[in-house]
DSSP file (Angstrom, degrees, kcal/mol; ACC not computed):
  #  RESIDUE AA STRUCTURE BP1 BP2  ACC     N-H-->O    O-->H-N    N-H-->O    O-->H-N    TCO  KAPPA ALPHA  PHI   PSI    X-CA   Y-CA   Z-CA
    1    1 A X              0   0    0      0, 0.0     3,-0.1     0, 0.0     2,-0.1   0.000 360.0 360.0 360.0 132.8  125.4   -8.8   67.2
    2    2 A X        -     0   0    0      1,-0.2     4,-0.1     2,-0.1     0, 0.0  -0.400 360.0 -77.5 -72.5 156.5  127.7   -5.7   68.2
    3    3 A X    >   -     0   0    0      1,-0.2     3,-1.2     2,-0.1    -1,-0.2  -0.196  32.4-148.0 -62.1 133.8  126.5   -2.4   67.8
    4    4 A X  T 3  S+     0   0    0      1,-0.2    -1,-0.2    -3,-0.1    -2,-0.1   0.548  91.6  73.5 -86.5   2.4  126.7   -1.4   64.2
    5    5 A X  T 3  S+     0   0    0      2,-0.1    -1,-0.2     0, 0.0     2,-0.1   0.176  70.7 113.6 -84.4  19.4  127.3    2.1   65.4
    6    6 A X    <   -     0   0    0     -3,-1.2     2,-0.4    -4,-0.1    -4,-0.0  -0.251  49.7-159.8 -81.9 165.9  130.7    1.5   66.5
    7    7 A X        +     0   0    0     -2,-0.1     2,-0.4     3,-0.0    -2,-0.1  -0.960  46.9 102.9-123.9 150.9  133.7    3.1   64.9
    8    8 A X  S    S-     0   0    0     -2,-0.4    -2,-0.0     0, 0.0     0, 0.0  -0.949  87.7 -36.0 145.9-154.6  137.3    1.4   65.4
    9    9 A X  S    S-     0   0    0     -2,-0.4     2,-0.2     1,-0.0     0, 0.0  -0.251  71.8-117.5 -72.7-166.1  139.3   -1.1   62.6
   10   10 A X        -     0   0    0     -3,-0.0     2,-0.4     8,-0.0     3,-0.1  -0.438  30.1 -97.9-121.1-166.7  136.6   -3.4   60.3
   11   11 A X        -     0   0    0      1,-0.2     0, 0.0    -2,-0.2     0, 0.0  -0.851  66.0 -64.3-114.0 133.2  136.6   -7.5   60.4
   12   12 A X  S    S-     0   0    0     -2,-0.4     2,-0.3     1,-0.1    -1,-0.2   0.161  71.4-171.8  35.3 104.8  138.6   -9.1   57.4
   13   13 A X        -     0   0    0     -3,-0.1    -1,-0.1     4,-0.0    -3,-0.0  -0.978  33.2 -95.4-133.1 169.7  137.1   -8.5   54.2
   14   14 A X     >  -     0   0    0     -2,-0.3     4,-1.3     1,-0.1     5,-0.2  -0.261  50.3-117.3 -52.6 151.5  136.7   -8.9   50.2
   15   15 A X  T  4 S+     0   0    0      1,-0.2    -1,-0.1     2,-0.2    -2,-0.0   0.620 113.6  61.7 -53.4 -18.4  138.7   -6.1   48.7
   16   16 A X  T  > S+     0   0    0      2,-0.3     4,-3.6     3,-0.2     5,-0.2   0.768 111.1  39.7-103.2 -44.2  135.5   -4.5   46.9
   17   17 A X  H >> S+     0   0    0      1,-0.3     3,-3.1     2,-0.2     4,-1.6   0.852 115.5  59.1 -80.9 -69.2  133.7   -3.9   50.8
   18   18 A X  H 3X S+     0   0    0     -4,-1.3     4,-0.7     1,-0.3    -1,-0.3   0.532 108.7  39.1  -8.0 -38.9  137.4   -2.9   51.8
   19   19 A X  H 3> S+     0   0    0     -5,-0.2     4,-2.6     2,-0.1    -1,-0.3   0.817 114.8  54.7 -75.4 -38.2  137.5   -0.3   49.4
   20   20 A X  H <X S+     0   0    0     -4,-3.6     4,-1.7    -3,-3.1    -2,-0.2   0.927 109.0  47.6 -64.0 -47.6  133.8    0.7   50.0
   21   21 A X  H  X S+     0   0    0     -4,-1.6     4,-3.2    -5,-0.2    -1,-0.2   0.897 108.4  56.1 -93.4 -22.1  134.4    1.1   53.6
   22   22 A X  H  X S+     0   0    0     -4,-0.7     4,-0.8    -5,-0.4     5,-0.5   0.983 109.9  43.4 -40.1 -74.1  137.7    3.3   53.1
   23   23 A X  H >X S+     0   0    0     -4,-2.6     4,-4.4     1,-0.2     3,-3.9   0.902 113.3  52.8 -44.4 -52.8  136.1    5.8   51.0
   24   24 A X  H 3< S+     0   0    0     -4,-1.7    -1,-0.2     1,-0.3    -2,-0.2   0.954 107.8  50.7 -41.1 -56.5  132.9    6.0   53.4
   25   25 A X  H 3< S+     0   0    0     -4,-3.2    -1,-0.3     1,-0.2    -2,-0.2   0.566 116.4  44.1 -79.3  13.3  135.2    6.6   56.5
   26   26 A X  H << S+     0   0    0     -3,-3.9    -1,-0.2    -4,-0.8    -2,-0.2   0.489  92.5 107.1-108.7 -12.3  136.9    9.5   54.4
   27   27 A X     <  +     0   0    0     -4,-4.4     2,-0.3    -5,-0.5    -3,-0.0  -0.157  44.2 165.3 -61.2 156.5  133.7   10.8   53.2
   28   28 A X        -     0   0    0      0, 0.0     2,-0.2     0, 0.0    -2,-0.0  -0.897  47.0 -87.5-157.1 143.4  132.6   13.9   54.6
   29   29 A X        -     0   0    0     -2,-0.3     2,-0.4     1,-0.1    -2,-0.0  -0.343  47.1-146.7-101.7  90.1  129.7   16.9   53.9
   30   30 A X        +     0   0    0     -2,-0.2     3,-0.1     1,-0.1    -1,-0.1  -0.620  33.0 162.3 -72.7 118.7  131.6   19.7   51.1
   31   31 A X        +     0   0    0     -2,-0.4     2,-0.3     1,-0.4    -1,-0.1   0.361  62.7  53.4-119.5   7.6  130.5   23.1   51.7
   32   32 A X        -     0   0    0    107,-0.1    -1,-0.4   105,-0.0     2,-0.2  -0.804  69.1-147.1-145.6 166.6  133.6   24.6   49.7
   33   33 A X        -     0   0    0    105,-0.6   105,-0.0    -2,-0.3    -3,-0.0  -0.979  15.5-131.9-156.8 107.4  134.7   24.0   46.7
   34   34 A X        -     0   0    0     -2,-0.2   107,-0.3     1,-0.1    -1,-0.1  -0.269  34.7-131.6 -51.8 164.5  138.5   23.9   44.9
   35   35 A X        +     0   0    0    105,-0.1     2,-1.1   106,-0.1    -1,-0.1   0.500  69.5 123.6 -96.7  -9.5  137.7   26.1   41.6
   36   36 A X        -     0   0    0      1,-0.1    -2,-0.1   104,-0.0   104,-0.0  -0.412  63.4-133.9 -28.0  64.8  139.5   23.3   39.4
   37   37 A X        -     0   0    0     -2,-1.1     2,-0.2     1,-0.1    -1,-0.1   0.360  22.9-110.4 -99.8 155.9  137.1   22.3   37.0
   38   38 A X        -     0   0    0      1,-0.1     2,-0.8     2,-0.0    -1,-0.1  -0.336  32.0-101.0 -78.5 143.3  136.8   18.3   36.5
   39   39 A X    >>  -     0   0    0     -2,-0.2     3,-5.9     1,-0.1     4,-3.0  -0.776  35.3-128.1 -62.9  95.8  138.0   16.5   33.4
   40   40 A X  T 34 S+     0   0    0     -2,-0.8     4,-0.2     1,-0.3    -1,-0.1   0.436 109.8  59.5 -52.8   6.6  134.5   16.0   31.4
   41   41 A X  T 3> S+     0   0    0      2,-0.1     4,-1.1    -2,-0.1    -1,-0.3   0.407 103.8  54.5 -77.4 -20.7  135.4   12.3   31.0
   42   42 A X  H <> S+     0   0    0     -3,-5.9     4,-1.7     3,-0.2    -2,-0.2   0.782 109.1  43.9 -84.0 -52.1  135.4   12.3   34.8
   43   43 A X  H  X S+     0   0    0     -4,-3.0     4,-1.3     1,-0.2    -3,-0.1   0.825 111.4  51.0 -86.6   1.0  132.2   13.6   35.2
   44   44 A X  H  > S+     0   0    0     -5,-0.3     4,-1.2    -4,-0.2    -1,-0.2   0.845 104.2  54.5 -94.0 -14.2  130.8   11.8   33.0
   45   45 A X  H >X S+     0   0    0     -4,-1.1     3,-3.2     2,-0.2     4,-0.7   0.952 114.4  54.0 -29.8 -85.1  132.3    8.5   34.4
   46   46 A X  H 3X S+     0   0    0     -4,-1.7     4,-5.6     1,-0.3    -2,-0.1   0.619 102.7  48.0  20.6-102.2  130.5   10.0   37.5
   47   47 A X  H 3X S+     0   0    0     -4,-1.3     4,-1.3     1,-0.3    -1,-0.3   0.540 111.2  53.2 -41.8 -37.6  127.4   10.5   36.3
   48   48 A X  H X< S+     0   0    0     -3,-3.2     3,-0.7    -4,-1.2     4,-0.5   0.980 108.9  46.6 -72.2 -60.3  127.4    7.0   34.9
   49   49 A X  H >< S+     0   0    0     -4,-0.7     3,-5.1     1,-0.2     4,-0.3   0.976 110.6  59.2 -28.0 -74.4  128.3    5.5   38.2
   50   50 A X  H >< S+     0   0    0     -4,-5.6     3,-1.9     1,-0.3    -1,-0.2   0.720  91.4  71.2 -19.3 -65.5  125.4    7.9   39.6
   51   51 A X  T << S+     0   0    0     -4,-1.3    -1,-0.3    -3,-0.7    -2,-0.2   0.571  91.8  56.3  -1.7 -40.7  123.2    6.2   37.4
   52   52 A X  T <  S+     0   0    0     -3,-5.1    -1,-0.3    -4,-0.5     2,-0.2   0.779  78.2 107.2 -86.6 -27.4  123.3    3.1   39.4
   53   53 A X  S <  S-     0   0    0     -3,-1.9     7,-0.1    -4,-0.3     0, 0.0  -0.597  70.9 -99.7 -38.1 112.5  122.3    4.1   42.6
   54   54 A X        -     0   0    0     -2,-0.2     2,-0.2     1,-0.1    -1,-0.1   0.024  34.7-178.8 -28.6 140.3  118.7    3.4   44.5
   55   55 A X    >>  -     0   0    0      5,-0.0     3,-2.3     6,-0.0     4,-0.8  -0.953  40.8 -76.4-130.6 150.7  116.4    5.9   44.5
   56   56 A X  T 34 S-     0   0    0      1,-0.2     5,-0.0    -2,-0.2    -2,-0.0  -0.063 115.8  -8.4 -44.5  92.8  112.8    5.6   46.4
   57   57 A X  T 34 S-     0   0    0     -2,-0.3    -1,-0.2     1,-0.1    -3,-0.0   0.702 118.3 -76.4  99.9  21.3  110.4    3.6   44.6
   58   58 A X  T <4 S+     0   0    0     -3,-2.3    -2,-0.2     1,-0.1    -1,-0.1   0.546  92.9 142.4  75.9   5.4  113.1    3.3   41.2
   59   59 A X     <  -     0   0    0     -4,-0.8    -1,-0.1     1,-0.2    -3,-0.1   0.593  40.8-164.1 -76.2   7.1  111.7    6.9   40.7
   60   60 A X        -     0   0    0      1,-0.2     2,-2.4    -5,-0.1    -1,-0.2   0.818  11.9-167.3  30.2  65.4  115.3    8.0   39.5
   61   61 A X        +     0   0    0     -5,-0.0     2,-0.2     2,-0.0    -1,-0.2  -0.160  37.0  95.7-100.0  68.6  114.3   11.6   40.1
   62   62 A X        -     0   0    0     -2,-2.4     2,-0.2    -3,-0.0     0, 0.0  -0.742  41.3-170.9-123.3 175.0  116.9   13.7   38.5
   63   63 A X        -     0   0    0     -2,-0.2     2,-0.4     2,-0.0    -2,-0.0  -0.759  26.8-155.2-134.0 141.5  117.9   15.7   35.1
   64   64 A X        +     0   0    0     -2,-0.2     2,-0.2     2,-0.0    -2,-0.0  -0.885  24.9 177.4-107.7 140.5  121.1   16.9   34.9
   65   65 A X        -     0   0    0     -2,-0.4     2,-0.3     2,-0.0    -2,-0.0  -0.853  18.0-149.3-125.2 132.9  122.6   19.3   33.3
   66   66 A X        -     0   0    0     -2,-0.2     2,-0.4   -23,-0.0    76,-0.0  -0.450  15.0-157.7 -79.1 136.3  126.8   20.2   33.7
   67   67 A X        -     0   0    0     75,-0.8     2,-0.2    -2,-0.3     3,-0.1  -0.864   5.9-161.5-109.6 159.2  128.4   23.7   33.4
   68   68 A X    >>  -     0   0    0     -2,-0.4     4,-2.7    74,-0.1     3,-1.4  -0.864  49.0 -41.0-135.5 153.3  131.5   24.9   32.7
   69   69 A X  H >> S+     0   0    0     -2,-0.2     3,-3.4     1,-0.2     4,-1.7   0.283 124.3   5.4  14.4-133.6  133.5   28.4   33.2
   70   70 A X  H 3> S+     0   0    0      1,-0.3     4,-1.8     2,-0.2     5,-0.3   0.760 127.0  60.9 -53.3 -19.4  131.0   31.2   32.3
   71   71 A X  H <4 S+     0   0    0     -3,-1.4    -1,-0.3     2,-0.1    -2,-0.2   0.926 106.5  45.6 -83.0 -18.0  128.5   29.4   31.9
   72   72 A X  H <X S+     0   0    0     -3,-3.4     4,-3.5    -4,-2.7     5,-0.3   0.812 110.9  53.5 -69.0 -38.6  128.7   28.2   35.6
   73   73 A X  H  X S+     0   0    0     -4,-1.7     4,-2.6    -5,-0.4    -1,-0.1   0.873 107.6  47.9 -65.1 -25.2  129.3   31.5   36.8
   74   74 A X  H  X S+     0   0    0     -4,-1.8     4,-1.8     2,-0.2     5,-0.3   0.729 119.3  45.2 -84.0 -14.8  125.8   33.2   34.9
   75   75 A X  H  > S+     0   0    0     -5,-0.3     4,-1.3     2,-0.2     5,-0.4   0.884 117.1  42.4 -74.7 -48.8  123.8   30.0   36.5
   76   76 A X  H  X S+     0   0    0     -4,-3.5     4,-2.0     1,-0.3     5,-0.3   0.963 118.2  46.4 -62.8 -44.2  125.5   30.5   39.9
   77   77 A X  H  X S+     0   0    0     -4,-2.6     4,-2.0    -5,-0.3    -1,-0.3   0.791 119.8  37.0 -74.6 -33.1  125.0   34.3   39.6
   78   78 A X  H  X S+     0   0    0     -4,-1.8     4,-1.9     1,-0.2     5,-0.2   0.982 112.7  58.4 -93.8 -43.4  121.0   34.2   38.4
   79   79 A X  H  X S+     0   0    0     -4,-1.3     4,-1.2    -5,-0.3    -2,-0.2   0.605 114.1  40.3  -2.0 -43.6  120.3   31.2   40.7
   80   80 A X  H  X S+     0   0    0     -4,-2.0     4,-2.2    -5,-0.4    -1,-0.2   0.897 111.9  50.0 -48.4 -67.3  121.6   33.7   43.6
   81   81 A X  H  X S+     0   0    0     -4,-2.0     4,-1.1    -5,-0.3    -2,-0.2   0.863 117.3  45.5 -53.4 -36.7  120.0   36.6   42.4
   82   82 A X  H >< S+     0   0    0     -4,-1.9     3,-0.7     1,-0.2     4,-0.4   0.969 114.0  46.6 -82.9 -49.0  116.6   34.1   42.2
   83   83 A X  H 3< S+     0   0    0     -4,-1.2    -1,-0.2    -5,-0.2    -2,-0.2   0.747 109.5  57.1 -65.6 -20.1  117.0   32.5   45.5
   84   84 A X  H 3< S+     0   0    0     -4,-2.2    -1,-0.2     1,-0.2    -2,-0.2   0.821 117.1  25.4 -75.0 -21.2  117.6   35.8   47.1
   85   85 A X  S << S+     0   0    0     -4,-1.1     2,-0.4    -3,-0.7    -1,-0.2   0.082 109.2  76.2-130.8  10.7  114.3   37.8   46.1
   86   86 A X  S    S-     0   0    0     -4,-0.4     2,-0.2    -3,-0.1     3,-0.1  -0.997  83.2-119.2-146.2 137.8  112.0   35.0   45.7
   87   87 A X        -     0   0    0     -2,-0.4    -3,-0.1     1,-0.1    -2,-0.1  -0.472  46.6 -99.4 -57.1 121.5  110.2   32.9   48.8
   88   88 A X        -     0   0    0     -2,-0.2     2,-0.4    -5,-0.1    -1,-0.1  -0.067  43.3-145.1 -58.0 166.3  111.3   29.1   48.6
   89   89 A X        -     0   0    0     -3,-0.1    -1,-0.1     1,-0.1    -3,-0.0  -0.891  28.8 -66.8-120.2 153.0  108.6   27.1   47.0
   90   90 A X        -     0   0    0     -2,-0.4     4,-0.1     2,-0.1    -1,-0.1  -0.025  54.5-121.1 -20.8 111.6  107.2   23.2   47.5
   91   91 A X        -     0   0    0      1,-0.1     4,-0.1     2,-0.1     3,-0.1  -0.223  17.3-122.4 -66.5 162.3  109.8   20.6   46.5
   92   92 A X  S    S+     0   0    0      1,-0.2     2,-0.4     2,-0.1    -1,-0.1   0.789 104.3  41.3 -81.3 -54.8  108.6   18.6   44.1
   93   93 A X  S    S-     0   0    0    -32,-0.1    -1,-0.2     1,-0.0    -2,-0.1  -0.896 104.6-111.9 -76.5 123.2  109.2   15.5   46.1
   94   94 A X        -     0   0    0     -2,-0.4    -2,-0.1     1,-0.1    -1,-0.0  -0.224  26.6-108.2 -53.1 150.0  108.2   16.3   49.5
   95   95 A X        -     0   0    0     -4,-0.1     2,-0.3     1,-0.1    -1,-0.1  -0.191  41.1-114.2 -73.5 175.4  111.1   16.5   52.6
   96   96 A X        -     0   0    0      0, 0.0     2,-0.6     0, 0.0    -1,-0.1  -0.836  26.4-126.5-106.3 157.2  110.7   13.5   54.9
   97   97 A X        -     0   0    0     -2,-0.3     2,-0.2     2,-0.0     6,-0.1  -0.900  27.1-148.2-107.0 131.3  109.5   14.5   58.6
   98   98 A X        -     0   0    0     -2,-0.6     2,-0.3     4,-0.1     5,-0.0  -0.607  17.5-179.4 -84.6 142.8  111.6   13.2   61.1
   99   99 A X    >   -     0   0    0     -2,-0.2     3,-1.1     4,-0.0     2,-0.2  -0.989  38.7  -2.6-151.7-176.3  110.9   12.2   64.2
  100  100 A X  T >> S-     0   0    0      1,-0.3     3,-0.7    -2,-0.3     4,-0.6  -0.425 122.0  -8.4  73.8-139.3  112.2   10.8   67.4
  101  101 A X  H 3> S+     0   0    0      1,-0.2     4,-1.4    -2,-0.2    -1,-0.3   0.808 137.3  56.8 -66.1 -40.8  116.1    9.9   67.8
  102  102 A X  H <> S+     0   0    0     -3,-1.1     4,-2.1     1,-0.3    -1,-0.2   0.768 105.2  48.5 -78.3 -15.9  116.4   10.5   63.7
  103  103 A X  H <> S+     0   0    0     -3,-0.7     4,-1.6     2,-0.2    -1,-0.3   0.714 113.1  52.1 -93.6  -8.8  115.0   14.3   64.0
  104  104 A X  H  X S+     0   0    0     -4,-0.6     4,-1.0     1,-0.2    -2,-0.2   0.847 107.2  49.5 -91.2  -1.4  117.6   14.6   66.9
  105  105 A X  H  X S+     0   0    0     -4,-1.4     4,-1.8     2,-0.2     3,-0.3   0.928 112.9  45.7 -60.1 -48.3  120.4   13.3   64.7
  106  106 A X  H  X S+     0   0    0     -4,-2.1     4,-1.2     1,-0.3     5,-0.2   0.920 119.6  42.3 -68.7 -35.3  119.6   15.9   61.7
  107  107 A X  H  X S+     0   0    0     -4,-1.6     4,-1.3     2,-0.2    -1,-0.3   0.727 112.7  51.6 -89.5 -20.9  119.3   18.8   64.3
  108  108 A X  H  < S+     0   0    0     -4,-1.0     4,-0.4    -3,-0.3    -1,-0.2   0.773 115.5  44.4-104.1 -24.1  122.6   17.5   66.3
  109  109 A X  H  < S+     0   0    0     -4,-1.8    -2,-0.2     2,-0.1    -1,-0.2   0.441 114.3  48.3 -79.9  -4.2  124.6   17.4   62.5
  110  110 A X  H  X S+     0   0    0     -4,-1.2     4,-2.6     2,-0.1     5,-0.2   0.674 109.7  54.5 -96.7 -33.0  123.2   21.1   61.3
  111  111 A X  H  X S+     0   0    0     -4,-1.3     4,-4.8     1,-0.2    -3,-0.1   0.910 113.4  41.7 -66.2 -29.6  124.2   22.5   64.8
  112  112 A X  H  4 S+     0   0    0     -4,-0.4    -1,-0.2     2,-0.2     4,-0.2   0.677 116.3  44.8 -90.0  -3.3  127.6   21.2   64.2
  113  113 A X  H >> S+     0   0    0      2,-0.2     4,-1.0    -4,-0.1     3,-0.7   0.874 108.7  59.7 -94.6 -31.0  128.1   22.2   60.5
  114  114 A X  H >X>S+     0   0    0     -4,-2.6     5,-2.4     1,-0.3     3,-1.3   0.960 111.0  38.6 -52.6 -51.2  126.7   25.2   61.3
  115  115 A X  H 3<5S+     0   0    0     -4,-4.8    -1,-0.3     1,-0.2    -2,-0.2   0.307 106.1  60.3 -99.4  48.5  129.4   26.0   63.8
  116  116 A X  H <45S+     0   0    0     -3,-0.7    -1,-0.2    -4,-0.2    -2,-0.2   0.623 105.4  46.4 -87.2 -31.3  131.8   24.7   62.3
  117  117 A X  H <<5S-     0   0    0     -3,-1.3    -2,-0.1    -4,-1.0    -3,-0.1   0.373 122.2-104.0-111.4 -20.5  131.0   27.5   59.2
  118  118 A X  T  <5S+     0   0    0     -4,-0.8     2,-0.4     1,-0.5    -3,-0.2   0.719  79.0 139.7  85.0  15.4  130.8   30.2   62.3
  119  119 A X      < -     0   0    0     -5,-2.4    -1,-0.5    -6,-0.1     2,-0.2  -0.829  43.2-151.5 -80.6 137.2  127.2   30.4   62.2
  120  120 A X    >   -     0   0    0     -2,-0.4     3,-0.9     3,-0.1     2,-0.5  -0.562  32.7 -90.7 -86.9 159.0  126.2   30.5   66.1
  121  121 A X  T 3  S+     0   0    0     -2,-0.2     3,-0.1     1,-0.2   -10,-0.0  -0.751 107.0  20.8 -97.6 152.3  122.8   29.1   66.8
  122  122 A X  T 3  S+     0   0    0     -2,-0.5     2,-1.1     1,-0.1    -1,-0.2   0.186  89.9 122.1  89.9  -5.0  119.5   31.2   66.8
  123  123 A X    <>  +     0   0    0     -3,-0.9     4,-2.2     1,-0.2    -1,-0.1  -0.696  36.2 173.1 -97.0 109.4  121.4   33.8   64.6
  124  124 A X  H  >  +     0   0    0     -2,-1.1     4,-1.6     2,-0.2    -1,-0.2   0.559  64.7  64.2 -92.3   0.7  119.2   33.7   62.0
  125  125 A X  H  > S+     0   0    0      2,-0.2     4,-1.4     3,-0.1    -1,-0.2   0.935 107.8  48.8 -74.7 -50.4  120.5   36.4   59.9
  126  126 A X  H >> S+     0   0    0      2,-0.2     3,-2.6     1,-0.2     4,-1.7   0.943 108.1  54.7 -32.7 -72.0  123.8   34.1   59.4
  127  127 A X  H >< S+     0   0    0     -4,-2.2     3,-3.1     1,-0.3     5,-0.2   0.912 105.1  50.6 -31.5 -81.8  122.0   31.4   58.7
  128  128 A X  H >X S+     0   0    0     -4,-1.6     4,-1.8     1,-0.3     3,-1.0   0.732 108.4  51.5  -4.6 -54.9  120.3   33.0   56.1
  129  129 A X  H <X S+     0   0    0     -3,-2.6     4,-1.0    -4,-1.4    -1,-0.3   0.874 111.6  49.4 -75.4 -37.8  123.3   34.1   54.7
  130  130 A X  H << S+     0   0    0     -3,-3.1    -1,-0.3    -4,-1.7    -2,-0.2  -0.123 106.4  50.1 -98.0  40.9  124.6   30.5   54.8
  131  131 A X  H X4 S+     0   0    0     -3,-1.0     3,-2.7    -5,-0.1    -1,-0.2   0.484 100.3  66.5-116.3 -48.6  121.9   28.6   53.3
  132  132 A X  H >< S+     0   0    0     -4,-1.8     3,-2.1     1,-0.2     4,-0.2   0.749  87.9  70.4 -15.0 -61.4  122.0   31.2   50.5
  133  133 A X  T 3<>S+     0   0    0     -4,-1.0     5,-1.2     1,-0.2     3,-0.4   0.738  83.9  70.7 -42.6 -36.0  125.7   29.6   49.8
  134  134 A X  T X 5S+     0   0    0     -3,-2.7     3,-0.8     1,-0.2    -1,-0.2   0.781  95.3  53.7 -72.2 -12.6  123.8   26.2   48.4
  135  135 A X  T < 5S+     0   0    0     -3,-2.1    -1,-0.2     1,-0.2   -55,-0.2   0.115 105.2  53.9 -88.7  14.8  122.6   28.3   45.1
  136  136 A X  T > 5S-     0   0    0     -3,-0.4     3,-1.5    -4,-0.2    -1,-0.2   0.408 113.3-127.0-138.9  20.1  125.9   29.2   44.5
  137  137 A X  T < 5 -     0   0    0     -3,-0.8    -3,-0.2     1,-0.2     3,-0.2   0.218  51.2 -86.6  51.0   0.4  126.7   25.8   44.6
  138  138 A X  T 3 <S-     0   0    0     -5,-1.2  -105,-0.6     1,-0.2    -1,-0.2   0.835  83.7 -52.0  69.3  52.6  129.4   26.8   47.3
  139  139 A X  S <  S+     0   0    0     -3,-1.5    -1,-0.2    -6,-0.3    -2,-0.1   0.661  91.9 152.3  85.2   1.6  132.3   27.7   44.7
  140  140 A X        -     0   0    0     -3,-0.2    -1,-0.2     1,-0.2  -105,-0.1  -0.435  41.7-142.3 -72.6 125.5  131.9   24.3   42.9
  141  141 A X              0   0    0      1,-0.3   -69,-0.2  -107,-0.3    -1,-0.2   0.512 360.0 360.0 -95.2  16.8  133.1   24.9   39.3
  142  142 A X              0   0    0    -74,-0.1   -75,-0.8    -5,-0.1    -1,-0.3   0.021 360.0 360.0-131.0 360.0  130.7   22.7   37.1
């Protein structure tokens, strides 16, 4: 079997994995955000889709709720205010500990998004600042 870590064209396929594997080789990690707010028929399409997806052990461990205009901006803005002044606390679900080849994978994609973002590594005040960015949903307008 060739290595399934290759990149280069795919083999012949049904239309459905054909489609799948487009979108996968355009997907990519958003850390900005057009301000263009979504058509709520879209997100709830979404959301349906979402719906469908594995999660570990069936535990389907969301709630949603969507925002809109002001009401996104007083979330993003006490969400800020709350992540700024208050020490994070125990996830609910615990993080997974990595270890081997896979903890050098996560640490060899956070060095590069970081500089990509102009965070250097070891400056931890940057960092800071740019972790900060995920409670503010990074400009995202729902």
């Amino acid at each position: 079997m060739p290595n399934v870590r290759q990149n280069g064209p795919l083999p012949d396929l049904p239309a459905a994995a054909r489609v799948l594997g487009e979108l996968l080789e355009r997907r990519s990690s958003c850390r900005a955000f057009v301000p263009t707010p979504v058509d709520p028929a879209t997100i709830a399409a979404l959301f349906r889709m979402a719906q469908r997806t594995p999660s570990g052990c069936n535990a389907q461990p969301w709630q949603v709720s969507v925002t809109s205009g002001p009401g996104t901006e007083r979330f993003r803005a006490a969400l800020l205010a709350h992540a700024g002044s208050n020490p994070p606390r125990e996830p609910d679900i615990p993080f997974p500990v990595y270890g081997g080849v896979y903890r050098e994978r996560r640490r060899e994609a956070a060095l590069r998004l970081y500089e990509r973002v102009g965070v250097p590594f070891g400056d931890r005040e940057k960092s800071a600042r740019q972790m900060l960015l995920n409670f503010g949903f990074f400009g995202a307008p729902h």
